[in-house]
Each structure stands twice: as structure tokens, then as C-alpha cells.
VMD Tcl script that draws the C-alpha trace (Angstrom):
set ca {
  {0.00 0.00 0.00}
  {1.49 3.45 -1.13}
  {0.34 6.44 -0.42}
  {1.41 10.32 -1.34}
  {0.18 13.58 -2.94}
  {-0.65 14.38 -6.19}
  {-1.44 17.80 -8.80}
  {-5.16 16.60 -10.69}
  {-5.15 17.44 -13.64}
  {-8.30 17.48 -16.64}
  {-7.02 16.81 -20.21}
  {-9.40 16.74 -23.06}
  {-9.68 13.58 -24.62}
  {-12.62 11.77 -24.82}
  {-10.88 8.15 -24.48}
  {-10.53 6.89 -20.86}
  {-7.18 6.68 -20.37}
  {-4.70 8.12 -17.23}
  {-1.39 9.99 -17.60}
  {1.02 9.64 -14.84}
  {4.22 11.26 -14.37}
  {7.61 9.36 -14.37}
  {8.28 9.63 -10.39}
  {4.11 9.50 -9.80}
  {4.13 6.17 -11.58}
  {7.19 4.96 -9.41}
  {6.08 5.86 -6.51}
  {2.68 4.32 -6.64}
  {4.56 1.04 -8.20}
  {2.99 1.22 -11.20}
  {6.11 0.66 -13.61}
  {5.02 -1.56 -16.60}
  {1.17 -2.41 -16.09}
  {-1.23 -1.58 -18.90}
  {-4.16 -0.66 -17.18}
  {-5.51 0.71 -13.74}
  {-8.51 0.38 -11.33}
  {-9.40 4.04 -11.17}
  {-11.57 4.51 -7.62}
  {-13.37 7.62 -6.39}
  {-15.65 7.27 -3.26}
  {-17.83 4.09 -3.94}
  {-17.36 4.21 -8.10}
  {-14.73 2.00 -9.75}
  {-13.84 2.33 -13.41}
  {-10.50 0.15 -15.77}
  {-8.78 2.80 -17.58}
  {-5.31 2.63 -19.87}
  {-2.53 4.02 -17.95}
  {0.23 6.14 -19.78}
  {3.82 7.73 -18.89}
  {4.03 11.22 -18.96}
  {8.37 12.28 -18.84}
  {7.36 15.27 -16.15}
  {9.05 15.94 -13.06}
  {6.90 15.92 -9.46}
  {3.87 14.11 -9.32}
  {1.44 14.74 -11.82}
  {-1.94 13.06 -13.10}
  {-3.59 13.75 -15.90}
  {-7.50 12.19 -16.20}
  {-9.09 12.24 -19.93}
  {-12.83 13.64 -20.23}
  {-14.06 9.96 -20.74}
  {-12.05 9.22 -17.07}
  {-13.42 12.20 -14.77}
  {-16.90 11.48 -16.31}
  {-17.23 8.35 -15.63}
  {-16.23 8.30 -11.75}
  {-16.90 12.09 -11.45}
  {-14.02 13.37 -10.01}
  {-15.12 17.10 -8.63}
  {-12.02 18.75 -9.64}
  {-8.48 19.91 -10.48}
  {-5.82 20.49 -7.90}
  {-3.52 18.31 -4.78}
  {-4.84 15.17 -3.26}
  {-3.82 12.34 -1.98}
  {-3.92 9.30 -4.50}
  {-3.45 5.51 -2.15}
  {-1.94 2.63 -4.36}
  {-4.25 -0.03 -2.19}
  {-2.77 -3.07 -4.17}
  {-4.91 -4.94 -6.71}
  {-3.70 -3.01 -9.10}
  {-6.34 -0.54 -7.51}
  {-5.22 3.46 -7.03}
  {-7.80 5.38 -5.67}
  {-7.94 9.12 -5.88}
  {-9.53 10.96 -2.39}
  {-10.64 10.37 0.00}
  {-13.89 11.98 -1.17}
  {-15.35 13.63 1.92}
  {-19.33 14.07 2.90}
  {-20.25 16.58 5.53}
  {-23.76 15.96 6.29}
  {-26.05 18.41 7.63}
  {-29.42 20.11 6.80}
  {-31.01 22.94 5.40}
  {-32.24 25.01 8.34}
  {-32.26 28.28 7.45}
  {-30.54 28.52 4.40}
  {-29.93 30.67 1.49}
  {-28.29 30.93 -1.56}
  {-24.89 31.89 0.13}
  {-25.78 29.87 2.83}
  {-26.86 26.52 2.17}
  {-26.40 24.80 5.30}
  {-28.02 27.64 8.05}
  {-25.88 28.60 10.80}
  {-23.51 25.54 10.32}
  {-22.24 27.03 6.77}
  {-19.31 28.60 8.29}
  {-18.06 25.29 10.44}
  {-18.66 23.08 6.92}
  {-16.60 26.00 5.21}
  {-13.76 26.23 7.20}
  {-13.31 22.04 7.50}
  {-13.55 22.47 3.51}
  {-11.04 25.01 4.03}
  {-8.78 23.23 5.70}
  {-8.51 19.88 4.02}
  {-8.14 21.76 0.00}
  {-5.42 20.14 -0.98}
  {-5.52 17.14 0.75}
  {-9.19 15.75 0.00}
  {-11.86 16.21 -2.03}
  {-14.54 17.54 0.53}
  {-18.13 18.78 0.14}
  {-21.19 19.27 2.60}
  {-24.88 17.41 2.26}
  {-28.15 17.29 3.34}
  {-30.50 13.78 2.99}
  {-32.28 15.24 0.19}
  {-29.11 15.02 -2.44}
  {-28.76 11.50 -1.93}
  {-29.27 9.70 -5.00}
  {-29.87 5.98 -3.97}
  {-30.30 4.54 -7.24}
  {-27.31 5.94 -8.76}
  {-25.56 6.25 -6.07}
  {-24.60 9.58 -6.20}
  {-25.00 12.86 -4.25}
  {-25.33 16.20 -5.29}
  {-22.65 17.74 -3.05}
  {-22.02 21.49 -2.39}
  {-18.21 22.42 -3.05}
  {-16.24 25.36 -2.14}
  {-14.67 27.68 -5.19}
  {-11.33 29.09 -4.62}
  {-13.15 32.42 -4.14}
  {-15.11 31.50 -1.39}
  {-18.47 30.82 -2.93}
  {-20.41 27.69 -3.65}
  {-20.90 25.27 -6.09}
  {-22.52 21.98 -6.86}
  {-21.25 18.60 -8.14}
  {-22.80 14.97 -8.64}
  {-20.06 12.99 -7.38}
  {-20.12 9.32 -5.95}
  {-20.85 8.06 -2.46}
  {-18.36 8.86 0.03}
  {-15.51 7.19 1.20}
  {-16.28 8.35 4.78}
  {-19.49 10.75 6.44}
  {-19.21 12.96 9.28}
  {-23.07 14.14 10.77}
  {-23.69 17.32 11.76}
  {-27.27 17.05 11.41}
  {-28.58 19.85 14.00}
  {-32.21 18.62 14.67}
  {-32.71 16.29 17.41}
  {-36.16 15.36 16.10}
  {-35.12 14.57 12.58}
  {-32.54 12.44 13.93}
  {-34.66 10.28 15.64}
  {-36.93 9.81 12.36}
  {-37.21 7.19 10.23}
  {-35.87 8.81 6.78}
  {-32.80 9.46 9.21}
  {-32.76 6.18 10.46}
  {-32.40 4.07 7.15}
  {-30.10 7.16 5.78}
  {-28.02 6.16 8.53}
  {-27.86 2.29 7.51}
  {-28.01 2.36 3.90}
  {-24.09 4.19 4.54}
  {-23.54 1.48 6.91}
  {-24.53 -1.20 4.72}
  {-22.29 -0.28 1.72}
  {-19.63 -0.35 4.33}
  {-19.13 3.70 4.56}
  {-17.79 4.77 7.95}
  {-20.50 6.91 8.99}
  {-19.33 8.96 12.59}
  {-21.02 10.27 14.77}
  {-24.11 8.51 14.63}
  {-26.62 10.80 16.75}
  {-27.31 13.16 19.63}
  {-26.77 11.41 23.15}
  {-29.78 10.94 25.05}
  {-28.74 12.18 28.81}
  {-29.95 9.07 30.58}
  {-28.70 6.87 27.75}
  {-24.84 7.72 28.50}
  {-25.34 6.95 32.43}
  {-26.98 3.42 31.23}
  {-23.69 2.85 28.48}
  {-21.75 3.59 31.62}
  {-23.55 1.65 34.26}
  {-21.10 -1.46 34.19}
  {-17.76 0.35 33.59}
  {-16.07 0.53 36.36}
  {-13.44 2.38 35.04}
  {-16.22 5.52 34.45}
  {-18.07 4.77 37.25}
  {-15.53 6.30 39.96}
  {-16.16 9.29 37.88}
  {-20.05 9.54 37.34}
  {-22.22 11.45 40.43}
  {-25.19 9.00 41.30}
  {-27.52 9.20 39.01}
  {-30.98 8.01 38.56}
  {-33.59 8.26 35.64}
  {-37.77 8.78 36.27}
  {-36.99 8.88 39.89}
  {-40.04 8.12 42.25}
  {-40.73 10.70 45.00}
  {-39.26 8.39 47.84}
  {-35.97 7.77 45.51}
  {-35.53 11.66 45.15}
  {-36.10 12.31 48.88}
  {-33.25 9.95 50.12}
  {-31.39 11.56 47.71}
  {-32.11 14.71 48.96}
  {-31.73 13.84 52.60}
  {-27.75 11.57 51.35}
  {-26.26 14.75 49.70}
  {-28.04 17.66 50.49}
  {-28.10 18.91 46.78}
  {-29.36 17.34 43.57}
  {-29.98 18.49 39.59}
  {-33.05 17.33 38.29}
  {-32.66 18.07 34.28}
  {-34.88 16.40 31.21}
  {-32.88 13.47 29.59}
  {-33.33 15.21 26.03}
  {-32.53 18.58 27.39}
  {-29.98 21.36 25.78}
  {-28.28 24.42 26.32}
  {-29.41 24.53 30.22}
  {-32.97 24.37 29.86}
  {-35.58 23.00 32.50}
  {-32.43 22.17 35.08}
  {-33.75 22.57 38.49}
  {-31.15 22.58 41.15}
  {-32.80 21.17 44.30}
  {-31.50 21.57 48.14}
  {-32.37 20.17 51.54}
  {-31.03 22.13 54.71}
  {-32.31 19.87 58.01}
  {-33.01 23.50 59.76}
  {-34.06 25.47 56.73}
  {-36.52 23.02 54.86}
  {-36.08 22.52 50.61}
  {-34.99 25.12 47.89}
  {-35.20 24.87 44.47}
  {-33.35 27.25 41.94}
  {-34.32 27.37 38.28}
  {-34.48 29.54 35.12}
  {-37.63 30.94 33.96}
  {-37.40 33.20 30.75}
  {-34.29 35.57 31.75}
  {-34.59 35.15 35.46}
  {-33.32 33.14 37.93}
  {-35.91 32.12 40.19}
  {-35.28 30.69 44.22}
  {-38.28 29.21 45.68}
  {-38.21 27.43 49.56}
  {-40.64 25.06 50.50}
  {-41.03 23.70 54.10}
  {-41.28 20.42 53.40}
  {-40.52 18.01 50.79}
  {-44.64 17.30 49.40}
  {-44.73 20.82 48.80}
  {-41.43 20.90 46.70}
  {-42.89 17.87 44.49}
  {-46.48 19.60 44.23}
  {-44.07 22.22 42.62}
  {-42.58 20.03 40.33}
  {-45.52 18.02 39.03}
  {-47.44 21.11 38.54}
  {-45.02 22.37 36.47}
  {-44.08 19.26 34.60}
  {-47.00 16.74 35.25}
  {-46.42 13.44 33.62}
  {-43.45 14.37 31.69}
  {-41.47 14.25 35.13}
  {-40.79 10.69 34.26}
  {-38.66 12.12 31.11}
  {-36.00 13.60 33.92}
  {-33.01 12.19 35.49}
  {-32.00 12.90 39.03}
  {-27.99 13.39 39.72}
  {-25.78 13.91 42.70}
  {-24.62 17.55 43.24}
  {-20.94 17.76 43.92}
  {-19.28 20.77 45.54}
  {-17.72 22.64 42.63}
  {-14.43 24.68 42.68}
  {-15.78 28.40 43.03}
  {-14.38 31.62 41.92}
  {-16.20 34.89 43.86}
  {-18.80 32.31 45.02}
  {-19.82 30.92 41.75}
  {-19.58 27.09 40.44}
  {-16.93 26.31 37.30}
  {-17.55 23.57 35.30}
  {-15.80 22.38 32.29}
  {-16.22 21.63 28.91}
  {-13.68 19.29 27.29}
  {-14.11 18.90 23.56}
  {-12.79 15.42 22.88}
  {-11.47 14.30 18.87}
  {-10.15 11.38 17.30}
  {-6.98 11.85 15.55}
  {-5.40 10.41 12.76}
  {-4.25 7.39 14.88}
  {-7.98 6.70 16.19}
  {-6.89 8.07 19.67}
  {-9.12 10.07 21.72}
  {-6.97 13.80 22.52}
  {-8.95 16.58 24.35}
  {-8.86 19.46 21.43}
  {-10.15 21.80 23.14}
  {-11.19 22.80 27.03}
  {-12.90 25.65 28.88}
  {-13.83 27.12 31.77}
  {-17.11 27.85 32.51}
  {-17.92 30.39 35.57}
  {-21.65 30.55 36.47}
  {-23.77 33.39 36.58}
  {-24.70 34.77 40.05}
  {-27.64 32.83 41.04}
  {-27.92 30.62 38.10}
  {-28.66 26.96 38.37}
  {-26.13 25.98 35.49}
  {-23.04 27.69 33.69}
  {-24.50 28.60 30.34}
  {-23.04 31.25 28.75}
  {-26.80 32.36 28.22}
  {-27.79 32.24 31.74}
  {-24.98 34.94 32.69}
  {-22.09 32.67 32.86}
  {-18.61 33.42 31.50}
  {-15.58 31.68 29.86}
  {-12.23 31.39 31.21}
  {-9.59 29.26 30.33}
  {-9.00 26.59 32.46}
  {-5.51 27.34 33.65}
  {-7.23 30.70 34.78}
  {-9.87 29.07 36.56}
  {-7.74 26.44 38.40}
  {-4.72 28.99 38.98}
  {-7.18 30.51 41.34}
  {-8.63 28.07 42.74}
  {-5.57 25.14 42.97}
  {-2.68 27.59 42.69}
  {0.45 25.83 42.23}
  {-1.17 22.47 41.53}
  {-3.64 23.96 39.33}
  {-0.80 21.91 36.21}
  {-1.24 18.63 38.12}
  {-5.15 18.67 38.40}
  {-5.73 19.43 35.02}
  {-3.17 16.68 33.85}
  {-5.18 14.43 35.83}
  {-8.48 15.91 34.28}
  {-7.31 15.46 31.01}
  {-6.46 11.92 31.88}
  {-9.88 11.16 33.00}
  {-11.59 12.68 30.04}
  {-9.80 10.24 27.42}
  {-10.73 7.45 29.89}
  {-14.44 8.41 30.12}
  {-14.64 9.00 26.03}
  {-12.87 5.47 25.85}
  {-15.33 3.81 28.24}
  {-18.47 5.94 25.93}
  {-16.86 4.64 22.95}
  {-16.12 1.01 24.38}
  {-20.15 0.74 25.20}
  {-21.58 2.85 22.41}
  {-22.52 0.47 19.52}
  {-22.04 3.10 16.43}
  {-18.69 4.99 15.17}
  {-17.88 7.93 17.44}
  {-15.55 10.84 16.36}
  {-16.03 13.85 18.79}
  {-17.25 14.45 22.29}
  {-18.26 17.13 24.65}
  {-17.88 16.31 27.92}
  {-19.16 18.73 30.75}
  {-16.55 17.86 33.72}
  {-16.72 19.07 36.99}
  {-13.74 18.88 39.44}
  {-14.59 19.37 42.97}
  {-12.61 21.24 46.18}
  {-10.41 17.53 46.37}
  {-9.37 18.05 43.08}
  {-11.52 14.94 42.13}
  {-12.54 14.86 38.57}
  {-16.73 14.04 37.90}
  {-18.85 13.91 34.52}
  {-21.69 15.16 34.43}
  {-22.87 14.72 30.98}
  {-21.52 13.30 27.41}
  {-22.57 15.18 24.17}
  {-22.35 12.86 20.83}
  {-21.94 16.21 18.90}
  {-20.66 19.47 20.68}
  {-21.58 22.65 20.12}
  {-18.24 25.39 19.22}
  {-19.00 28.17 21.23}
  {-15.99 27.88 23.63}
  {-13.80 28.49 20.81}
  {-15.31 32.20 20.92}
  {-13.10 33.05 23.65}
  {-10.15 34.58 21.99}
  {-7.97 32.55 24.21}
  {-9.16 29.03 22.53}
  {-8.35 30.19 18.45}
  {-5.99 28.11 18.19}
  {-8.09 25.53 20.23}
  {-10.59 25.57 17.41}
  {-8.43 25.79 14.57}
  {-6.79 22.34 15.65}
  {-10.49 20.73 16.21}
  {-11.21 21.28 12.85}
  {-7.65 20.05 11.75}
  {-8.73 16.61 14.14}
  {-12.05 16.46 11.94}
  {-10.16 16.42 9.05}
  {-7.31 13.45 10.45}
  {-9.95 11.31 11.59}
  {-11.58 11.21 8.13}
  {-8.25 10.46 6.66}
  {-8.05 7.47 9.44}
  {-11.16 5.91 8.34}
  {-11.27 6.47 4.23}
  {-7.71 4.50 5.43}
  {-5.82 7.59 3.53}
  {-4.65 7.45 7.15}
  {-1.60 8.41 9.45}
  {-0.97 10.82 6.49}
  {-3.28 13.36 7.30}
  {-0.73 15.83 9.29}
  {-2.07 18.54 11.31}
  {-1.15 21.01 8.58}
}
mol new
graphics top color blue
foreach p $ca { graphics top sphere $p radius 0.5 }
foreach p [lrange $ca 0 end-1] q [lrange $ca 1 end] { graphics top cylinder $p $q radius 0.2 }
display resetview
């Protein structure tokens, strides 16, 4: 198996034959054979192979060639000698995502910019173009992919199924439908790596985790539909709970619930932009609260240990660590923030009045000088929890967000798993760099499973 770079180029004739130059053909051990599998994405085609006396590495596709597997265009990418007498051009890169809120300039909503700048950043190294369900071709097996020009604008192309997809579907509720569903399989079934499968359903990741011991020392107690009784021991075992809806984003519907032996129950929640604090003498009158507000859809909620967070000025920091593979399949934390509640506020959403910090601001003040040592040891935990996810998880997995909290021992807890992380963090001017790597791990993993792997570079 060889693998290196190579300059596309489109000749003109109509005959399906490939031009390679001198050291191209050498390097991809091609010295003396006739013909070539030709393979782009899922489409395979024999063409005539020819010697071209140029120096670097140079490949020249006829009209009848490009046509026939549809390569998108000119330009540098990596061409994989996969034996068989097979070379395949690539990898050919789907971003899939949806149409929420598009226009012309952009196609893919709000998530236009993210697709643009993982185009971006893999030109010259794969062909890469984003997707919604709707240009799926079945039958032909095509899609009708949007690519990036070299001015910035976009442009479409039929080109053949993908050697690898990466979701970024944003709707929750069209995940979970049916179209979705057998999108998701047909991939599967012809054998495309397909990652990052869906969104994470909150009391789904404590269930994955129930039996690993090696996440368990690092999960709060946590218990989903909770009967009355079941809540009030908790209560009455650590003197703080969160009560949040297993489907829940962003924050919303999180109660935080306390007992105080002398001062009866509180519970602190968000309603609209307020933060509201409500004390009840006695624990009936706390769940009257609850069902009233919720009724029967209090079954949909998972109870979960508080822990004592770090503080800064009084206020709880949690973390979010935004976990990649990279071009070795190896989980790295790309990214990781600090997350300072607002005064008053339940949880530590920007939203709700919290603020970023970075974390070696948040744990210089609170750790001081072993603020180095307990976020070696966080990052050490987070690649073991997004091992143990991945190890009980039965699809592909590519990226986490994992919302750690460490506590006034230094001890490191999750409190929930994401399946497909939002970016904000990398807002804080701080975490550019952060975010420009994140994209670069998007980009290595791809190369990992389209097996154009260990190649990928963080370039």
C-alpha cells in the first residue's frame, strides 16, 4: 500500500485513459502495467494508464475518465496505491447536515461557516463537500454535493458516495426519524464509515456507563424517572441534587434542588431571563411544585448527585472538554474551557450569565500551584471516560463534549456526554488556536477511516 500527494489534472480527450508522471508512476509502483482500477468514493472504473516524462507528481485524467467516476475537480490530493492493481484518488469527503435556514450563500443555516472552514482546511488534501438527505441519489448512487470555489463561494457537483461521512445534522427530532434512520444504515450497509451517529440521550450515556467501572468512579449518582421516595433519600444523602430532562440542551428546564435539616427545601431554576429561588417547608410541597409544572413528563427527567464545585467569587466552574479522534484513532482533548456561572444561576451557560475562562485561569485561582497537576489528571480522566463511551456505544464515534466538573479535592466528575458538541468555547479569543486544531482533528480522523490514514498531518 502506497500512499502520497498528487497535482489533478483534466485533459481533453474523450478516451478513458490516465497519464502519470515518471516519479508519480514509481512511486505508486505502477512501472510496466497496462491498465488501472481508477476509484473515487464508492465508483470504480479500468482505464489505460500512460507515462508522462514530467518531473513531481502529476496526473492527468481524460474527459471519458473524470466522467465516468466524477471526479469534482483539479488540484492536490492524496492518490493511495491499495494493491490490486487498484489506485484510488480521495478520499472523497461528505459533511452531512441540513437545510435550516438557508440561502443561496448559505446553504447549510448557521452551520455554513463550520462546513466552510473544514472544507477550508482539508483543500489540498481531500476532495470535501457538505450534504443534506435530500441530495442523496440511492439509485445511482450519487450525491449532489455542495463544493467550495477558490473564491469563497459555492458550487454543486454529482459525485459518488463517500468514502467516509461525518453528521452534523442539527435537529434532534429529525434524527430520531425514520428517513434518518435508514439514511443512517443504507451508509452502513455499503460499508461507509458513517461517525457520529446521533445526539446522546442524557440518561442513555449513564446506562452505556452503568457497568464500567473504570467511568463509574467518575459519574455522580444518578438516577432516571426517579419516584418521590428515591428523590427524597437523595435529597436527605447529599443535600443537593440536579433534576434536568434526559433530552434537554443548552441549560434548559435544570432545576437545582437543596435540603437544609433547619431550613426546609430550595429549588433554583431559570424561567425566561430570570433566575428564580423558591423554599418550601417540606418536601410534598417541593414535588407539588414540580408536578405542577411538569405533570407526567417528570418521568422524562433524570435525578444526579450535586458535587461541591471549585468556586471563583462564590460561583460554580464547570468544564467543557471537547474530545477528537486523531489520525491514529486516539481520543486527545482538542479543546477545554472554563465555565464560571452566573450569580444565582442553576447551570453555567453562557446564556444564563455565565462566563468563559480558560481553564488554567480558573484552576490557577482556585488550585494555585497544583492547578498543572489537576488538570493533567483531568485530562487523563476525560480520554478514559470518552474510551469507556466509545467502548459501550454500539455506532462509530468521532467527537465528544464532555461537561466535567472537578470538585474542592481536586476529584474529577462527569456530568454529561454530548455525541456532537456545540463550538462556542472556541469564541473566547484565548481558545483560536483551540478551534483551529479541532477542525484540523475532523479532518485526520476522516483520513483514518477512508484509510488515507496516518498521512493526514495537522497542517
Amino acid at each position: 500500500m502506497s500512499l502520497t500527494t498528487c497535482n489533478v489534472h483534466f485533459s481533453q480527450q474523450s478516451n478513458k485513459i490516465v497519464y502519470l508522471s515518471s516519479p508519480l508512476l514509481k512511486q505508486l509502483k505502477l512501472s510496466g502495467k497496462k491498465s488501472v482500477h481508477l476509484k473515487l468514493g464508492n465508483e470504480v472504473i479500468t482505464a489505460e494508464i500512460k507515462q508522462l516524462k514530467r518531473q513531481g507528481n502529476h496526473l492527468y485524467l481524460s474527459a471519458g475518465v473524470r466522467q465516468s467516476i466524477r471526479v469534482p475537480k483539479t488540484g492536490n490530493v492524496y492518490v493511495l496505491n491499495s494493491g490490486d492493481n487498484e489506485v484510488q484518488l480521495g478520499p472523497l469527503v461528505g459533511i452531512l447536515s441540513d437545510h435550516s435556514g438557508r440561502s443561496v450563500s448559505n446553504p447549510f443555516g448557521a452551520k455554513t461557516g463550520f462546513i466552510k472552514e473544514i472544507i477550508r482546511n482539508g483543500e489540498h488534501k481531500a476532495y470535501l463537500f457538505g450534504f443534506t438527505p435530500g441530495d442523496i441519489n440511492w439509485h445511482q448512487q450519487t450525491i449532489n454535493g455542495y463544493f467550495l470555489s477558490a473564491q469563497g463561494g459555492w458550487y454543486r457537483k454529482i459525485v459518488p458516495l463517500p468514502d467516509v461521512v461525518y453528521n452534523r445534522l442539527t435537529s434532534r427530532k429529525a434524527e430520531t426519524s425514520a428517513t434518518i434512520n435508514s439514511l443512517r444504515e443504507r451508509f452502513v450497509r455499503r460499508k461507509i464509515p458513517f461517525f457520529n451517529w446521533s445526539f446522546f440521550n442524557k440518561a442513555d450515556v449513564y446506562k452505556l456507563l452503568d457497568n464500567d467501572p473504570e467511568a463509574l468512579e467518575h459519574l455522580p449518582e444518578s438516577i432516571s424517572g426517579p419516584t418521590a421516595d428515591k428523590m427524597k433519600e437523595m435529597l436527605e444523602n447529599h443535600q443537593f441534587l440536579y433534576f434536568k430532562p434526559t433530552a434537554g440542551s443548552l441549560g434548559i428546564g435544570i432545576y437545582r434542588l437543596t435540603y437544609h435539616p433547619k431550613r426546609g427545601y430550595f429549588a433554583r431554576y431559570r424561567k425566561g431571563s430570570q433566575n428564580v429561588l423558591l423554599r418550601f417547608t417540606n418536601f410534598q410541597s417541593l414535588m407539588r411544585m414540580l408536578q405542577a409544572r411538569h405533570g407526567s413528563h417528570l418521568n422524562r427527567y433524570v435525578v444526579q448527585q450535586g458535587i461541591r464545585l471549585i468556586e471563583i467569587d462564590s460561583c460554580p466552574i464547570d468544564f467543557r472538554f471537547h474530545m477528537h479522534k486523531n489520525g491514529k484513532n486516539e481520543w486527545v482533548p482538542a479543546g477545554i474551557c472554563a465555565k464560571k456561572a452566573g450569580r444565582g444561576s442553576v447551570t453555567t451557560h453562557v446564556k444564563n450569565g455565565g462566563s468563559l475562562m480558560t481553564p488554567e485561569q480558573a484552576l490557577g485561582k482556585t488550585f494555585g500551584s497544583q492547578a498543572d497537576t489537576v488538570l493533567e489528571k483531568a485530562k487523563k480522566a476525560s480520554i478514559k471516560l470518552s474510551e469507556s463511551i466509545e467502548r459501550n456505544y454500539p455506532h462509530r464515534l468521532g467527537e465528544l463534549g464532555l461537561d466535567i466538573g472537578i470538585d474542592k479535592d481536586g476529584e474529577i466528575w462527569m456530568f454529561e456526554a454530548n455525541a456532537k458538541p456545540g463550538r462556542s468555547i472556541y469564541k473566547h479569543p484565548a481558545l483560536r488556536a483551540e478551534g483551529r486544531a479541532s477542525i484540523s482533528y475532523i479532518l485526520e480522523h476522516c483520513m483514518y477511516l477512508s484509510r488515507f490514514q496516518g498521512q493526514g498531518g495537522n497542517g
